[in-house]
Every structure is written in C-alpha cells, then in structure tokens.
C-alpha positions as CSV (number, residue, x, y, z in Angstrom):
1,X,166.2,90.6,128.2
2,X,167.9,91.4,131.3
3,X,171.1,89.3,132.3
4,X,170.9,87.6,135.6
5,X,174.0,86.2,137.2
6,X,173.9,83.4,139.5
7,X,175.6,83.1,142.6
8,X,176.8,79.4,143.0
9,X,174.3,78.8,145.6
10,X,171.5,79.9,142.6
11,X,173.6,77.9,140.4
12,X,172.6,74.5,142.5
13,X,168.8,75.6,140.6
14,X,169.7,76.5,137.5
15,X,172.0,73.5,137.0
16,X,174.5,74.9,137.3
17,X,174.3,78.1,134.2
18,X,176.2,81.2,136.2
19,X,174.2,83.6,134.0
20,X,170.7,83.6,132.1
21,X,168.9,86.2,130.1
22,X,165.3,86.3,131.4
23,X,162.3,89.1,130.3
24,X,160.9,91.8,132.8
25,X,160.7,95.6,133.3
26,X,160.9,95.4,137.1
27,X,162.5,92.8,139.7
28,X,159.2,91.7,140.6
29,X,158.9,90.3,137.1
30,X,162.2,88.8,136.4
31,X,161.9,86.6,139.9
32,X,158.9,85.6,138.9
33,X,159.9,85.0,135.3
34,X,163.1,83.2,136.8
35,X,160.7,80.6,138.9
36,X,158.5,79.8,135.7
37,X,162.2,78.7,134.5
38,X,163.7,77.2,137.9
39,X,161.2,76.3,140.1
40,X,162.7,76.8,143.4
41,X,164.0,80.7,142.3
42,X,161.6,82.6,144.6
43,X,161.9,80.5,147.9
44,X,165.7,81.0,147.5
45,X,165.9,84.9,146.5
46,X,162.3,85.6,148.6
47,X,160.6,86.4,152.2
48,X,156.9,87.0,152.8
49,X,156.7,88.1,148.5
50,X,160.0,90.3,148.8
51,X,163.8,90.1,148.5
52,X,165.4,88.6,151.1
53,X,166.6,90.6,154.3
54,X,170.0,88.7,153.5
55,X,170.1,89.3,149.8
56,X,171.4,92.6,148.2
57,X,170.0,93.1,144.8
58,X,172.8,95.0,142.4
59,X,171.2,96.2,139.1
60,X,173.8,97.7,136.4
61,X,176.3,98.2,139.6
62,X,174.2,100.1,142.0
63,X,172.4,98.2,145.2
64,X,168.7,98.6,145.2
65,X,167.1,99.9,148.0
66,X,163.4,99.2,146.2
67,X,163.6,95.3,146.0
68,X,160.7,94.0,144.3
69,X,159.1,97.4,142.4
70,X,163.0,98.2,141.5
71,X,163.0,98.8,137.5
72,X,165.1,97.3,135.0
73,X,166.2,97.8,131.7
74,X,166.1,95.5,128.7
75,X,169.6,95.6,128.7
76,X,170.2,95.7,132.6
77,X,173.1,93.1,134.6
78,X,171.8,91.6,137.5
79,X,173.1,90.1,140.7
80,X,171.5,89.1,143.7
81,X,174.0,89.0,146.2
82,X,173.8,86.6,149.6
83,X,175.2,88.1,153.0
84,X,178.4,87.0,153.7
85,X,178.3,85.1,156.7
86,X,181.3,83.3,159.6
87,X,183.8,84.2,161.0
88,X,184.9,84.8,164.6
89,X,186.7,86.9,167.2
C-alpha cells in the first residue's frame, strides 16, 4: 500500500495520524480509498472530481502534472501539497 502523508490541515480529518498506508494503483483510487476511511478526504483534496487547482500532488518526489489518472506504486510516498498562501508588499 502506498504511504500517504498528511498535511496538518488533512490531519484535522484523519485525527490527527500525519501518515497512513492506503490501497490503489492510481490517485484516483487512493482519494477515493482515503474518503471510504476519512469522510471528508475528497472535498478537502478535490474540485469538480479532480485535484485541487491549489493542491500539488508529489508522488515518490516528483509533482504530477496528471492529477487523478497519475499512477502509483505499491510502494509509492505520497503528498498532496496545499499552495502556500499570505504575505504582502
């Protein structure tokens, strides 16, 4: 199973674990597999049935430019990644 690490806004769903383990061959499958487990998941990480505009999805170290039909391995690290936002001039 894939390992999924959780930003500490993800970590407000999945009481508070920073990483789980969860099944799936693409990311399609493991955000789906990660709402079955913490309902919630998908409205957070999703827009209109895809990855957030505002989220960058970093699989084994390299950003995804394929969001939900991205592959992953069995072994694969996972991080979905929120834009930074603030600041001023």
């Amino acid at each position: 199973m894939a390992e999924v690490w959780m930003s500490p806004r993800m970590q407000r769903i999945t009481g508070g674990k920073d990483k789980v383990r969860v099944a799936g061959a693409t990311v399609r499958q493991i955000v789906n597999n990660l709402e079955k487990e913490f309902p919630g998941m998908k409205e957070e990480l999703c827009e209109d049935d895809d990855i957030d505009p505002g989220i960058a999805v970093v699989i084994d170290g390299e950003t995804s430019n394929l969001g939900m039909i991205e592959r992953v391995n069995e072994d694969s690290e996972i991080h979905f990644i929120p834009a930074m936002a603030g600041g001023s001039v």
